[in-house]
N, C-alpha and C positions, 0 to 999 in steps of 0.2 A: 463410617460413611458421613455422619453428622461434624465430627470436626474436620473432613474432607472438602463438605460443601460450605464449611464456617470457612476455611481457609481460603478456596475458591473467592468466596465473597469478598472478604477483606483484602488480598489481594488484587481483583479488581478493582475494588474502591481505591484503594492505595494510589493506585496508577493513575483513577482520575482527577483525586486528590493534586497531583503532583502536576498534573496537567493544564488545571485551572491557574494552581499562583505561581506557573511561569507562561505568561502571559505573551513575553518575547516568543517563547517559541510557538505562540501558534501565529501570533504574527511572519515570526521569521521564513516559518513554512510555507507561509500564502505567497510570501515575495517574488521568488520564482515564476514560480505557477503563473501569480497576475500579471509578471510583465512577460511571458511568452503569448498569455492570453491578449494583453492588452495592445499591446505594442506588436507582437507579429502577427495576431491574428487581424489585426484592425488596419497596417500595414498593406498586407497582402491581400488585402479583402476584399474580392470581385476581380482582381486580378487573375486570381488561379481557379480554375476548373475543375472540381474532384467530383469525385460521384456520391451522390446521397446529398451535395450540399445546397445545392442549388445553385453556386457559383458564391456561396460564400466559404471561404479559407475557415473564419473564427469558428462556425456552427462543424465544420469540418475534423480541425485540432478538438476542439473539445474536450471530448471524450480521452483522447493522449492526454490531455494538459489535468482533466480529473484524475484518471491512475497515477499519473508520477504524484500528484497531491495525497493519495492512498499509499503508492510504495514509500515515497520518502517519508512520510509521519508513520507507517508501521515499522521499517527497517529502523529506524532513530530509534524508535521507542528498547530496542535491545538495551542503546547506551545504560540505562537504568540500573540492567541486571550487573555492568560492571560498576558503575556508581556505588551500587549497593554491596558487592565484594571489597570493592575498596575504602567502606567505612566500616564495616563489619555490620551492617545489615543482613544481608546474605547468611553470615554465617549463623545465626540467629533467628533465622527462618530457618535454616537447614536441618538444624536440629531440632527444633518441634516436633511433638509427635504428631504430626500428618505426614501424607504420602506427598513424596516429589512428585508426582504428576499430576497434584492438584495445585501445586502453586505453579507449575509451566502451564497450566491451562487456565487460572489467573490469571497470571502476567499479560496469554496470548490474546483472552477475553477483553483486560483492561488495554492493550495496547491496540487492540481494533475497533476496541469504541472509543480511542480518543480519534485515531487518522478517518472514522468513519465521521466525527463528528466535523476534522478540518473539510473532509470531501461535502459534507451538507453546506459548509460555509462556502466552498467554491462556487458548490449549484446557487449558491443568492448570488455571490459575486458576477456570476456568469452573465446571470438575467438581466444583472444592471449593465453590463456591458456591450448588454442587447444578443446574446443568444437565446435563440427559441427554445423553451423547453415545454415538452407534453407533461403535463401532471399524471396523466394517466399511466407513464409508463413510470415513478418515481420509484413507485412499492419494487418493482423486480428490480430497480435501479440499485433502489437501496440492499437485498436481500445479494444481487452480484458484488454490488463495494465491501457489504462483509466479509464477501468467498476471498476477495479479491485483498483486504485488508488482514485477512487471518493468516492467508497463506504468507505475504509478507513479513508480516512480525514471526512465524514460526521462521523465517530465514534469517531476522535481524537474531533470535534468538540461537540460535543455532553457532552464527559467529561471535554473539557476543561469549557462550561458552566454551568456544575457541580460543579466544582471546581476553587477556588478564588487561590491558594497556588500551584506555580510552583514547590515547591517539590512535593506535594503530587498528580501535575498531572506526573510528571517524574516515581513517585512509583507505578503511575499504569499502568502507561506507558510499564515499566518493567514486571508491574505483569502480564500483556495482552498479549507484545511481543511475549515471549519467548515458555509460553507454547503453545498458537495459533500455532508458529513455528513448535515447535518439534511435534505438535497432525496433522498436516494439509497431513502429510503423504512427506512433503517433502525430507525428508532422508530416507524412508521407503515406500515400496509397500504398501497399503492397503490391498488388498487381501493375507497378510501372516500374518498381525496383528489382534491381542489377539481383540475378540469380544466386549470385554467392552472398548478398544481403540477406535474400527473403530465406535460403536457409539457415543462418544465422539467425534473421528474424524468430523462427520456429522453434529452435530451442529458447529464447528469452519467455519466459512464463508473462511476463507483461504485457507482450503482445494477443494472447487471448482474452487478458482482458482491460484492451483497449476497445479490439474488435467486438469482445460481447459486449459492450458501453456504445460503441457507434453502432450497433445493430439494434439497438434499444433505442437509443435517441435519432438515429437518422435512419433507421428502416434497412440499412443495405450496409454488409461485410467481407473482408478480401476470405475468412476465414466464418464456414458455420455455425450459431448459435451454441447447438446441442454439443460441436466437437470444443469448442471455447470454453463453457462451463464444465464438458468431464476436466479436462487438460488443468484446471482450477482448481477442480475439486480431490483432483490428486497429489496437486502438487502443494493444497492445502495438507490433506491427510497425513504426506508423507513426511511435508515439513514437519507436521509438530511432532510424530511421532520421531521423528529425528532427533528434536529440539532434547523431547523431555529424555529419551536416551541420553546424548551428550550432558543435560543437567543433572541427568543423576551420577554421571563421573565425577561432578565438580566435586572436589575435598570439603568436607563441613572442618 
């Protein structure tokens, strides 16, 4: 148990280690994010009418423009576990005497406190670009971006031990992102989108939480609190127990 929790440890730290002196990428990760935030929320700002926002667009997206900052720095963080196969890292952890499901619960700890850390960076960036934010609602804020960052990295983990080839985890990386993104209803109401979206919407796991994030920050959601958080918190659970399955097939 004690070199289990030794493992755990060190593995998290590892991951923030690796986090901090590449610096590009938490740059790289804001980029996005601040020009959808900056440029189409400020764009369309008082122009569009959504509910909860007051008639502002930016205070509206938000919440969408926080989760994709959560899913894409937790699914990225996978890249690692192949990084690490392909210097023989990995292999070298694998065979240590501790249990495989302490280093995938590592990995998933260190790769959700770093995307929780870019989503804390967002919330400053936000303020400055003049969205409202309640202080008061920060703590649940923060304890959802976890649910919401765990469950992710268990999926970036999952394909990264599917896949042996840093491009081809990148390409699906891409293929996953983007559409998740624009289906999860974060630039759009649910309740005004075309039917064959909003079911579509409901299986993307990102879309609950979007809506638990705008039900936090603006009061009102196309989809329930309580039914957003279970839908999270199973699709956290199932991921990792997925993850550390598939990690324990990899070949030491």
């Amino acid at each position: 148990m004690h070199r289990d929790l030794t493992a755990v440890y060190f593995t998290w730290k590892r991951e923030l280690i690796r986090f901090f002196r590449a610096r590009s990428r938490i740059i790289g990760s804001l980029g996005m994010p601040f020009f959808f935030l900056a440029v189409l929320g400020s764009g369309l700002n008082g122009a569009i009418t959504l509910p909860g926002s007051s008639g502002n667009y930016m205070q509206f997206i938000f919440p969408g423009i926080l989760g994709m900052v959560l899913m894409s720095g937790s699914i990225s963080s996978g890249i690692m576990v192949i990084f690490d196969r392909q210097f023989g890292f990995l292999k070298e952890t694998l065979v240590a005497p501790v249990s495989r499901p302490s280093i995938i619960f590592g990995k998933s700890l260190g790769g959700s406190t770093t995307a929780l850390i870019q989503g804390m960076l967002m919330l400053v960036i936000a303020t400055f670009l003049g969205v409202s934010i309640n202080l008061a609602v920060v703590p649940a804020a923060v304890l959802l971006m976890v649910l919401i960052a765990m469950g992710f990295v268990s999926l970036g983990l999952v394909i990264a031990s599917l896949v042996e080839d840093m491009h081809g985890f990148q390409l699906i990386m891409n293929f996953l992102v983007f559409p998740m993104f624009f289906l999860s209803g974060a630039l759009f109401p649910l309740d005004n989108a075309p039917q064959i979206v909003r079911m579509i919407s409901y299986i993307d796991p990102l879309t609950y939480g979007v809506e638990a994030l705008r039900f936090l920050f603006l009061g009102s959601s196309s989809i329930p609190i309580a039914v957003s958080a279970g839908v999270l918190s199973v699709f956290m659970v199932g991921g990792t127990l997925l993850a550390a399955y598939l990690f324990n097939k990899i070949e030491s």
